[in-house]
LOVEX-227839 format. One record per atom (N, C-alpha, C): residue in one letter; atom name; y, x, z negated. Coordinates in steps of 0.05 Angstrom, whole numbers. Layout:
N
<site><code>A</code><site>CA</site><yy>Y</yy><xx>X</xx><zz>Z</zz></site>
...
END
This chain:
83
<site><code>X</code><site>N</site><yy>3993</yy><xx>1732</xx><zz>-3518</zz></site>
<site><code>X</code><site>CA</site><yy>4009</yy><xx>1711</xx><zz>-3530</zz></site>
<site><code>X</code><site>C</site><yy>3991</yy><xx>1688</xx><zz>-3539</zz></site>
<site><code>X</code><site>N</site><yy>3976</yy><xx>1684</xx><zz>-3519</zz></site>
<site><code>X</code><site>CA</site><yy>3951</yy><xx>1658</xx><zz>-3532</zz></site>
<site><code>X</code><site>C</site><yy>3938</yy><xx>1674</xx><zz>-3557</zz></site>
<site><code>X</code><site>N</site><yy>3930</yy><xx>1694</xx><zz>-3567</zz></site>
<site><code>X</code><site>CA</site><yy>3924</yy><xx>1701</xx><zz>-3595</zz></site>
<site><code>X</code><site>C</site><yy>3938</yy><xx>1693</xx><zz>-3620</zz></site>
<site><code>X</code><site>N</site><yy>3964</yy><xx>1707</xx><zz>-3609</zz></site>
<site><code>X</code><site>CA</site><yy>3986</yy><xx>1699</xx><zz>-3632</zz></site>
<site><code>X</code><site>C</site><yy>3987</yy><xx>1660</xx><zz>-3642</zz></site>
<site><code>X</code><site>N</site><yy>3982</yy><xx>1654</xx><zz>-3614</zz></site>
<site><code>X</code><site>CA</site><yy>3990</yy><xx>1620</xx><zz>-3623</zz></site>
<site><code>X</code><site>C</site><yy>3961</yy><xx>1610</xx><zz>-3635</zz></site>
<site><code>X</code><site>N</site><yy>3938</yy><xx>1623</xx><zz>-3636</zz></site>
<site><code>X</code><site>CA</site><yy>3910</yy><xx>1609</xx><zz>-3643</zz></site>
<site><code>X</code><site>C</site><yy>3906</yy><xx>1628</xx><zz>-3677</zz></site>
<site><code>X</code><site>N</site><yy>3919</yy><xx>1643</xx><zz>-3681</zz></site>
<site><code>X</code><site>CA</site><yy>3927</yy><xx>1664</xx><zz>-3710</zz></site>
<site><code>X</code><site>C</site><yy>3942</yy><xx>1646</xx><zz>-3719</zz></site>
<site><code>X</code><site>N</site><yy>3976</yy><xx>1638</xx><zz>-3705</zz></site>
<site><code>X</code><site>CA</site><yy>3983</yy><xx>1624</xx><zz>-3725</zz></site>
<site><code>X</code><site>C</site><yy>3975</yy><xx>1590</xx><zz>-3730</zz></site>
<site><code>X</code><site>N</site><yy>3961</yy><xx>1587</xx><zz>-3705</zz></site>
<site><code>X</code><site>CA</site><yy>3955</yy><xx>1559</xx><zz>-3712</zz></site>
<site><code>X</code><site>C</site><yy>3927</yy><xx>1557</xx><zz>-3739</zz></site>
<site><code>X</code><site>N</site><yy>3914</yy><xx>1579</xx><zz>-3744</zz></site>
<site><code>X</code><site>CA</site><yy>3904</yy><xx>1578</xx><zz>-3763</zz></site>
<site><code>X</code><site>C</site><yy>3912</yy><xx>1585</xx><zz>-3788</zz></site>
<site><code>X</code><site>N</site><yy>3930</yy><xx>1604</xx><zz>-3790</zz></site>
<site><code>X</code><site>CA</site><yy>3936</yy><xx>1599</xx><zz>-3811</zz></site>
<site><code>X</code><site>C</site><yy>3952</yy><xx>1575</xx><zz>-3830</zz></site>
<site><code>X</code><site>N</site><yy>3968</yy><xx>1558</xx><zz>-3806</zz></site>
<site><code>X</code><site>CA</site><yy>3984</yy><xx>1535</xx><zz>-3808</zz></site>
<site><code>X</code><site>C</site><yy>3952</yy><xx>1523</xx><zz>-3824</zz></site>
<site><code>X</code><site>N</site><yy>3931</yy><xx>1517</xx><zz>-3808</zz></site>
<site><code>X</code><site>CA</site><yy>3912</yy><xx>1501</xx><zz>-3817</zz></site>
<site><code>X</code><site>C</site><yy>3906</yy><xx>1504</xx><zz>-3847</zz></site>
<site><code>X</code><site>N</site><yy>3894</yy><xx>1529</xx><zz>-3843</zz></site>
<site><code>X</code><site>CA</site><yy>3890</yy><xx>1532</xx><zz>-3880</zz></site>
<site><code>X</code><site>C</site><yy>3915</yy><xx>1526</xx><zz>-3902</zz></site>
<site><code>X</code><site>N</site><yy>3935</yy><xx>1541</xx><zz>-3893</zz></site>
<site><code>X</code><site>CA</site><yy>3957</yy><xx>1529</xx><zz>-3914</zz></site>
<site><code>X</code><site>C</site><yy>3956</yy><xx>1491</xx><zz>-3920</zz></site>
<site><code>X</code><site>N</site><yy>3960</yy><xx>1481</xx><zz>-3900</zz></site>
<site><code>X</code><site>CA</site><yy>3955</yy><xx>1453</xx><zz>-3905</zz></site>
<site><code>X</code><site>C</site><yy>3930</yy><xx>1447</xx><zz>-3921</zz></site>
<site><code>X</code><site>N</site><yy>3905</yy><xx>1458</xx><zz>-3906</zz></site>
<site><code>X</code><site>CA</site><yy>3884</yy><xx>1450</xx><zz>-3919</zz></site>
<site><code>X</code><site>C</site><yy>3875</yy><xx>1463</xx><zz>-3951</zz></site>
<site><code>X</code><site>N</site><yy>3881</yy><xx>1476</xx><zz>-3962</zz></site>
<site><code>X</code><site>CA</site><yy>3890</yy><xx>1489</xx><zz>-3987</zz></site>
<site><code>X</code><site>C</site><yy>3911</yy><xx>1488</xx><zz>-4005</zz></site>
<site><code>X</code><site>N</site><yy>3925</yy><xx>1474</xx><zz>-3997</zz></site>
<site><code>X</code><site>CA</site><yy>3954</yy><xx>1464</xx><zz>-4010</zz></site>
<site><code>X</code><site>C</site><yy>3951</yy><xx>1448</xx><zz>-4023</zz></site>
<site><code>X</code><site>N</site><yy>3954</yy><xx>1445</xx><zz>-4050</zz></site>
<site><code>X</code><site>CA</site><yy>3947</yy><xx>1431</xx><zz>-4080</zz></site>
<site><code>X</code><site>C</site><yy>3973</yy><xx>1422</xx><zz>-4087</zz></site>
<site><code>X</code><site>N</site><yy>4002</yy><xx>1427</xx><zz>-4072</zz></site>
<site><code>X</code><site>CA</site><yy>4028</yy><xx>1423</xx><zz>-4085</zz></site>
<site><code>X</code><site>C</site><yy>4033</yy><xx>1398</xx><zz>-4057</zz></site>
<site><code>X</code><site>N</site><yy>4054</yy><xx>1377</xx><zz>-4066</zz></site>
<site><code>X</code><site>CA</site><yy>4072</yy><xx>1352</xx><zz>-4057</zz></site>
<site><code>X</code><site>C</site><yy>4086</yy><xx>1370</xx><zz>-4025</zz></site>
<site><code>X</code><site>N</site><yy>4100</yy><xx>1383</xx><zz>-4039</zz></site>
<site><code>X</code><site>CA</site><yy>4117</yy><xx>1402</xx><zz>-4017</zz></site>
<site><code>X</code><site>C</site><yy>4113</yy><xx>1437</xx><zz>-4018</zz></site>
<site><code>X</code><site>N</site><yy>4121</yy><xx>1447</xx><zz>-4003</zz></site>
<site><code>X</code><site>CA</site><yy>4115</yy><xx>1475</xx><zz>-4004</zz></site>
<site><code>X</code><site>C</site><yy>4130</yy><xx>1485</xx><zz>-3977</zz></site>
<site><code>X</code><site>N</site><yy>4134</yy><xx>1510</xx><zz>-3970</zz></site>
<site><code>X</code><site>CA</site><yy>4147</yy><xx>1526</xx><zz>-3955</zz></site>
<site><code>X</code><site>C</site><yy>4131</yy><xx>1543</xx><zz>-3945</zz></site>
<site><code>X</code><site>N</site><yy>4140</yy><xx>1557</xx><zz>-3920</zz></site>
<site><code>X</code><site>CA</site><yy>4118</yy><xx>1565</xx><zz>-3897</zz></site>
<site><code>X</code><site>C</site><yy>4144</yy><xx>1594</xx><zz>-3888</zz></site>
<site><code>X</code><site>N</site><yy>4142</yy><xx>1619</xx><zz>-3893</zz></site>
<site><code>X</code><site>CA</site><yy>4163</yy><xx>1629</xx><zz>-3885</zz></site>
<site><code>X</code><site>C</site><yy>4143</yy><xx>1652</xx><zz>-3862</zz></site>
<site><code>X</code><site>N</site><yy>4162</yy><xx>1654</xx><zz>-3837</zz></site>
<site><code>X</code><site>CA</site><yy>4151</yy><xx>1668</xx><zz>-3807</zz></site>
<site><code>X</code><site>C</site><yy>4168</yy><xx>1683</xx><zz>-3798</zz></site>
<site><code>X</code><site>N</site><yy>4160</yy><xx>1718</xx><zz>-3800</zz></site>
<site><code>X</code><site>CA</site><yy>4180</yy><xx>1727</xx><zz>-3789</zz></site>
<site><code>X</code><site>C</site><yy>4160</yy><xx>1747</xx><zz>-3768</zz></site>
<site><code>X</code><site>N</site><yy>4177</yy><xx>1753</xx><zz>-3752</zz></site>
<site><code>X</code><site>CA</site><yy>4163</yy><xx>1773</xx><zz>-3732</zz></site>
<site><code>X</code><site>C</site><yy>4183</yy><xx>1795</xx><zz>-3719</zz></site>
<site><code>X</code><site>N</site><yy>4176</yy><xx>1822</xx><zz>-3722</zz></site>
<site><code>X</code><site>CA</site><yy>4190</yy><xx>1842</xx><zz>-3716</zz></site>
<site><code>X</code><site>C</site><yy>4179</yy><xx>1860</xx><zz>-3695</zz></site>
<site><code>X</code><site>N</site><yy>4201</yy><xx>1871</xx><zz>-3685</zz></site>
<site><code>X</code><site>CA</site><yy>4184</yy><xx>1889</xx><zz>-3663</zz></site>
<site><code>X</code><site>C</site><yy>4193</yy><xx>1918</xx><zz>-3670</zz></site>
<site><code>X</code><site>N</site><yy>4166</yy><xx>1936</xx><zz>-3691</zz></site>
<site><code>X</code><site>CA</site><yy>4174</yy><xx>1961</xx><zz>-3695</zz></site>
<site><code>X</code><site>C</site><yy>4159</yy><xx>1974</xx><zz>-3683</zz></site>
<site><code>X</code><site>N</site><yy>4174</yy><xx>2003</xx><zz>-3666</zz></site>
<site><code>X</code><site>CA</site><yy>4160</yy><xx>2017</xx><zz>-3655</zz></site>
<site><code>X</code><site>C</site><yy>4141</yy><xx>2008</xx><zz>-3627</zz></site>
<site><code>X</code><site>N</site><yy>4143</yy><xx>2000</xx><zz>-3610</zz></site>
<site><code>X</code><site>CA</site><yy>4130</yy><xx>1987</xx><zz>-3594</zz></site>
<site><code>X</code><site>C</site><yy>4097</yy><xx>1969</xx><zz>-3600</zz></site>
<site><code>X</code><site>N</site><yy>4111</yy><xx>1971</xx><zz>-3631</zz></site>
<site><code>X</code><site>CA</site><yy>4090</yy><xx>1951</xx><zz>-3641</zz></site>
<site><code>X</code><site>C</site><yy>4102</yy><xx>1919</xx><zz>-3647</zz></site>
<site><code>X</code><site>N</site><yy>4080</yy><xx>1903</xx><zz>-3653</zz></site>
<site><code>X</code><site>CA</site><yy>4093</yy><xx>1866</xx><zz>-3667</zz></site>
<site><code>X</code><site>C</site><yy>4083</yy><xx>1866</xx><zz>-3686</zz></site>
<site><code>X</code><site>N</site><yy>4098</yy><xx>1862</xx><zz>-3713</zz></site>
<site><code>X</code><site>CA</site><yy>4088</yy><xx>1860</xx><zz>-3737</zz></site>
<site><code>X</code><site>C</site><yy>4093</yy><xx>1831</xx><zz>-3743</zz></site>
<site><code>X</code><site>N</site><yy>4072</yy><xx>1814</xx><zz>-3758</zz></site>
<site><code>X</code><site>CA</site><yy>4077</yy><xx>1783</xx><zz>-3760</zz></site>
<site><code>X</code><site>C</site><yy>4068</yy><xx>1790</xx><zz>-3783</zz></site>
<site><code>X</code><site>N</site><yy>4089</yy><xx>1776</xx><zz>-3800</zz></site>
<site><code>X</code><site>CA</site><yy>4089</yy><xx>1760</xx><zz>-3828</zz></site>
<site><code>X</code><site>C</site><yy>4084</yy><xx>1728</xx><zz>-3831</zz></site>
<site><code>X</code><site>N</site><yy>4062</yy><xx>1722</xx><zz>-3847</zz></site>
<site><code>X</code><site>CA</site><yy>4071</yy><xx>1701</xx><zz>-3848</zz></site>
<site><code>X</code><site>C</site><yy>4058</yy><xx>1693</xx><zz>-3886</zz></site>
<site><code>X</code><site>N</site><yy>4080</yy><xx>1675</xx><zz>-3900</zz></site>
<site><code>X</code><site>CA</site><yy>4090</yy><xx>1672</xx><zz>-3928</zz></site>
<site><code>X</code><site>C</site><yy>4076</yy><xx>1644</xx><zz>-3931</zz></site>
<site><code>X</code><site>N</site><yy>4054</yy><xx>1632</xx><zz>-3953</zz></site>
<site><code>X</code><site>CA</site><yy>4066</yy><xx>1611</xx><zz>-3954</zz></site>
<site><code>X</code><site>C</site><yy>4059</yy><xx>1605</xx><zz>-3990</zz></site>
<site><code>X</code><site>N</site><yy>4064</yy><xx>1627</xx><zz>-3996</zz></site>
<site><code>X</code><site>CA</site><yy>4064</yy><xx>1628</xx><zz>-4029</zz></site>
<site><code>X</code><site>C</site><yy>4044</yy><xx>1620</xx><zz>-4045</zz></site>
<site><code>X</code><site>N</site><yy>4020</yy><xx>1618</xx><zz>-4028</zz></site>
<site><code>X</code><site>CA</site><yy>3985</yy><xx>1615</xx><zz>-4041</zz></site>
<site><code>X</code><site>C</site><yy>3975</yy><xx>1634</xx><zz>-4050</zz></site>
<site><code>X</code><site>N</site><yy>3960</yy><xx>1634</xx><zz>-4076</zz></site>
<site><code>X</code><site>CA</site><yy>3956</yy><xx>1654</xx><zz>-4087</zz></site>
<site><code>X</code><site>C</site><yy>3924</yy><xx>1653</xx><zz>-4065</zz></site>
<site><code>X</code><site>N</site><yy>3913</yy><xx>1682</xx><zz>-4062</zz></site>
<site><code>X</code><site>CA</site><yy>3890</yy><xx>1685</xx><zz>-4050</zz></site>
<site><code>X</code><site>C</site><yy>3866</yy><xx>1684</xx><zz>-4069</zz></site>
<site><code>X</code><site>N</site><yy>3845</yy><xx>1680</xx><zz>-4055</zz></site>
<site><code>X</code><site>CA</site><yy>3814</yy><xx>1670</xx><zz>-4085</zz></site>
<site><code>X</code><site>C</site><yy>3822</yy><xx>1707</xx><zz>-4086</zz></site>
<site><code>X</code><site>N</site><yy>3798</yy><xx>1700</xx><zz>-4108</zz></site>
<site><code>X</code><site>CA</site><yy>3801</yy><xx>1732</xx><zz>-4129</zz></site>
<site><code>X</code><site>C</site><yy>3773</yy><xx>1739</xx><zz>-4108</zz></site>
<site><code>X</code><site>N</site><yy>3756</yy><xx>1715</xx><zz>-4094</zz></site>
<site><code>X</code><site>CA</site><yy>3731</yy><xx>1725</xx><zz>-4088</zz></site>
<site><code>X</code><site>C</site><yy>3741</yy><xx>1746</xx><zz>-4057</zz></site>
<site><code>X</code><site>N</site><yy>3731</yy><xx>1775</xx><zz>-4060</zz></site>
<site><code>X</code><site>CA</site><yy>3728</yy><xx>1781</xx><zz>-4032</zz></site>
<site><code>X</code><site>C</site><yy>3714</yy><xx>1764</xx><zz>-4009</zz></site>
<site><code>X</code><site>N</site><yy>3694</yy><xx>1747</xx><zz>-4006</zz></site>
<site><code>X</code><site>CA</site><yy>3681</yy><xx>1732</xx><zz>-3983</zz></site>
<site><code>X</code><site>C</site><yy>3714</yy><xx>1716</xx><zz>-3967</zz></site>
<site><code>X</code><site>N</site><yy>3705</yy><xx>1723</xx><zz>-3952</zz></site>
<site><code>X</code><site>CA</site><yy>3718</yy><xx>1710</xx><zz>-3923</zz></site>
<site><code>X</code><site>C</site><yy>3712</yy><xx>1681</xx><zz>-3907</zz></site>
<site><code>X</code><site>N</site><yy>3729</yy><xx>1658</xx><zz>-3921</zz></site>
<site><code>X</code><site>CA</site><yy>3720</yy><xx>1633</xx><zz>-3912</zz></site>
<site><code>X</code><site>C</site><yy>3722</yy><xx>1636</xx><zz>-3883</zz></site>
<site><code>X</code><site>N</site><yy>3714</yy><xx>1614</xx><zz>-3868</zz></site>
<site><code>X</code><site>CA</site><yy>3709</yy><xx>1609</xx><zz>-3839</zz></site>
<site><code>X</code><site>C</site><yy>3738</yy><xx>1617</xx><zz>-3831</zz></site>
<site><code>X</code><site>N</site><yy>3766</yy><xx>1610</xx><zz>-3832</zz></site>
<site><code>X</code><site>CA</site><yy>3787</yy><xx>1611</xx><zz>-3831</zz></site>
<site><code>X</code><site>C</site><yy>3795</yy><xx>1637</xx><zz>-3836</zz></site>
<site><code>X</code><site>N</site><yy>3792</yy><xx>1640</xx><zz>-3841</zz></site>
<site><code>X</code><site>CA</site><yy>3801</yy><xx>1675</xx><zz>-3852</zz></site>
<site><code>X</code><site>C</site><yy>3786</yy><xx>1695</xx><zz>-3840</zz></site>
<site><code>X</code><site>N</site><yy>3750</yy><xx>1684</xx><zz>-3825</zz></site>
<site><code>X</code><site>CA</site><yy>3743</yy><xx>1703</xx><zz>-3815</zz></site>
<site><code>X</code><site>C</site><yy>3750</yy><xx>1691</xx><zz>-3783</zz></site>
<site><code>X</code><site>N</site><yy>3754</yy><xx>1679</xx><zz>-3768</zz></site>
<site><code>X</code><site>CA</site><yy>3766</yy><xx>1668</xx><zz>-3745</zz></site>
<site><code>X</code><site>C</site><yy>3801</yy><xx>1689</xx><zz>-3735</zz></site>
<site><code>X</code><site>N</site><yy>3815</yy><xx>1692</xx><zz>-3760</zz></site>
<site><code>X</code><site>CA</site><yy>3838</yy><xx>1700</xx><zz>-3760</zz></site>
<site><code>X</code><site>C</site><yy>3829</yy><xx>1741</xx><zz>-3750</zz></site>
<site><code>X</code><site>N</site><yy>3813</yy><xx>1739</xx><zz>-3783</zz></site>
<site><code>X</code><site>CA</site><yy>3804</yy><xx>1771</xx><zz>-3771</zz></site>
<site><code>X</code><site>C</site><yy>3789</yy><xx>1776</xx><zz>-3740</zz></site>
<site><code>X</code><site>N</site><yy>3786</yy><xx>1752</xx><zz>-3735</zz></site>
<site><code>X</code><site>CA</site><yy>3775</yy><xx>1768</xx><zz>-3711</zz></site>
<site><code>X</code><site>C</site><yy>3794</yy><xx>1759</xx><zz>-3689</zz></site>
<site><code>X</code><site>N</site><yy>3813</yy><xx>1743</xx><zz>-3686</zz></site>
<site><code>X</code><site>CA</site><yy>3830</yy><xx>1739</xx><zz>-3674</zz></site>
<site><code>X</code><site>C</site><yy>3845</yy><xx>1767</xx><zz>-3661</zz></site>
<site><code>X</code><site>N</site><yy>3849</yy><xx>1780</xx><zz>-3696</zz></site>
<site><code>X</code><site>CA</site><yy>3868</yy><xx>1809</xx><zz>-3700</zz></site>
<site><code>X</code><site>C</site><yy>3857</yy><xx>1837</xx><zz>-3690</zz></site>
<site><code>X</code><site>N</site><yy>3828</yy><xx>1825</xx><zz>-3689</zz></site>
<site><code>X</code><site>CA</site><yy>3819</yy><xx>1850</xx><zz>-3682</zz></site>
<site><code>X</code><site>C</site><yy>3821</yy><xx>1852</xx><zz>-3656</zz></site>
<site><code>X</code><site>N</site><yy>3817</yy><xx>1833</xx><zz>-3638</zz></site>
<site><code>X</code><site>CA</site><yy>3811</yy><xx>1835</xx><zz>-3607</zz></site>
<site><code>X</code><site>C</site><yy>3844</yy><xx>1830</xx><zz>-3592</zz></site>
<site><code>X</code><site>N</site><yy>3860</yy><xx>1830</xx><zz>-3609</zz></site>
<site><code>X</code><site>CA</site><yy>3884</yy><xx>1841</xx><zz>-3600</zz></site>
<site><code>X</code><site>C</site><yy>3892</yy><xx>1874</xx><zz>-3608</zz></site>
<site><code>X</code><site>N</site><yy>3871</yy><xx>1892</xx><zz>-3617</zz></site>
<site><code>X</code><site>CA</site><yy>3878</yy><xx>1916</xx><zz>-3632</zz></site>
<site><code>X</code><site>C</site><yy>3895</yy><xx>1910</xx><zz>-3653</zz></site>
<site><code>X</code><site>N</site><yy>3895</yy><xx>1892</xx><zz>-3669</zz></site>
<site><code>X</code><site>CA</site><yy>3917</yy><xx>1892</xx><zz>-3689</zz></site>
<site><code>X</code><site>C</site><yy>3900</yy><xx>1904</xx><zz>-3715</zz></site>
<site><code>X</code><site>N</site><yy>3921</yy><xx>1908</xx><zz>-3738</zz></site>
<site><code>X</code><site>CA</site><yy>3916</yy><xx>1914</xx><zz>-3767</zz></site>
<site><code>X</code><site>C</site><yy>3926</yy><xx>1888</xx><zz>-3781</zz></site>
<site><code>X</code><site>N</site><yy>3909</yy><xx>1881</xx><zz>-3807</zz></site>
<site><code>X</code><site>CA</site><yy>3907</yy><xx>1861</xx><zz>-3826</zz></site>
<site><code>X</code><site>C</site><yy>3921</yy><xx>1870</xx><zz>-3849</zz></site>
<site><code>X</code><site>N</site><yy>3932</yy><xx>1852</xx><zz>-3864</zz></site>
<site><code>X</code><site>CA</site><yy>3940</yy><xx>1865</xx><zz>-3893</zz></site>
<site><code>X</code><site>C</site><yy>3943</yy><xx>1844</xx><zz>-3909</zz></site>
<site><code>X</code><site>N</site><yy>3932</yy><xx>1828</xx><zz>-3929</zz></site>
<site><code>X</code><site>CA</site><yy>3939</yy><xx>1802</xx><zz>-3940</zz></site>
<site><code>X</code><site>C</site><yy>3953</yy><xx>1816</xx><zz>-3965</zz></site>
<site><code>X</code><site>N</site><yy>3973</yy><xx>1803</xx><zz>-3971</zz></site>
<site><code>X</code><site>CA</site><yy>3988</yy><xx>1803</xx><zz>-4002</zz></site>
<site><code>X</code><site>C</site><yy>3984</yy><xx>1773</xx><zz>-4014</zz></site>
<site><code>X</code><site>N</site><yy>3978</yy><xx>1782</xx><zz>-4040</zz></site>
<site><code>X</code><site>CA</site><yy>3978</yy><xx>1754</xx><zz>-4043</zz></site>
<site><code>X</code><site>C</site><yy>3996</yy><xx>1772</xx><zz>-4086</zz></site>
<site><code>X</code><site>N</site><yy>3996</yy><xx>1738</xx><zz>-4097</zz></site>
<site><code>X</code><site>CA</site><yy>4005</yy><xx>1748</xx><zz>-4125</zz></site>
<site><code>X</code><site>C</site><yy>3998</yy><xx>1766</xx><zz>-4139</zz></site>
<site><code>X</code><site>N</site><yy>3972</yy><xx>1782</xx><zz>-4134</zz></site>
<site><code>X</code><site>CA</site><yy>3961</yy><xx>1801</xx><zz>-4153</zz></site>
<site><code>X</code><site>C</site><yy>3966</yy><xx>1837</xx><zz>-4144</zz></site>
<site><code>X</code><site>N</site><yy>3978</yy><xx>1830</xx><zz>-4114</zz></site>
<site><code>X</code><site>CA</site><yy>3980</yy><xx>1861</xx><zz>-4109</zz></site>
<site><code>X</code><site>C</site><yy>3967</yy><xx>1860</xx><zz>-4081</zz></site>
<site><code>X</code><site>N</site><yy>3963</yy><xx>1890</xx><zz>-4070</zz></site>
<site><code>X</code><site>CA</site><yy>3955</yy><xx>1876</xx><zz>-4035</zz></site>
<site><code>X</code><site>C</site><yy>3929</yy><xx>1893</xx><zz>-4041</zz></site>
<site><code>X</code><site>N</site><yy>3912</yy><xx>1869</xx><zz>-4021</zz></site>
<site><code>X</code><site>CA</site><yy>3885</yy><xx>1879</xx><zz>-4006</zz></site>
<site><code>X</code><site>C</site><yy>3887</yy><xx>1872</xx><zz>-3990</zz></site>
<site><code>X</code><site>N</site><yy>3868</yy><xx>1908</xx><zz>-3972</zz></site>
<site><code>X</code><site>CA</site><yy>3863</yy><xx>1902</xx><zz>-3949</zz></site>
<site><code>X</code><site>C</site><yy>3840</yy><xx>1886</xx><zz>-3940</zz></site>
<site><code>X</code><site>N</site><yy>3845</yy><xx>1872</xx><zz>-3924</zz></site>
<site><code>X</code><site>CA</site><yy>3837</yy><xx>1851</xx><zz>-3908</zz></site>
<site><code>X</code><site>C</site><yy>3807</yy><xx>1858</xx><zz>-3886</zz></site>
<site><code>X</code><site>N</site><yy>3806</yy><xx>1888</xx><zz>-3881</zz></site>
<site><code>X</code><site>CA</site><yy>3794</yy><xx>1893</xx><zz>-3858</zz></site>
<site><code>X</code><site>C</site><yy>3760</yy><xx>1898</xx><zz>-3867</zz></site>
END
């Protein structure tokens, strides 16, 4: 559980810290399929086109990893994987 809260507390961070708009929306959903947890989380930023992995983004991947999790970013252009 302390993973999940230091994953989403970063990504809370970058959205703020990357946010170019007045207001904006943050959408969080979390499901439990298959005796797995899948976390979504939305906040309608388009991702850089650059593959490199800012400090934030590589903090998160490794967050995901040392819980055995899988990565998947979507962003406006279609999905890449993340890993």
């Amino acid at each position: 559980m302390i993973y999940f809260g230091l994953i989403l507390n970063e990504l809370l961070a970058n959205t703020i810290k990357h946010n170019n708009k007045e207001s904006f929306s943050i959408k969080i959903h979390v499901l439990n399929d298959l005796n797995k947890y899948v976390f979504v989380y939305e906040d309608q930023q388009k991702l850089p086109e650059s593959t490199e992995a800012g400090t934030g983004i590589q903090l998160i991947k490794d967050l995901v990893r040392r819980v055995d999790g899988d990565e998947l970013l979507i962003n406006h252009h279609g999905l890449r994987d993340a890993t």
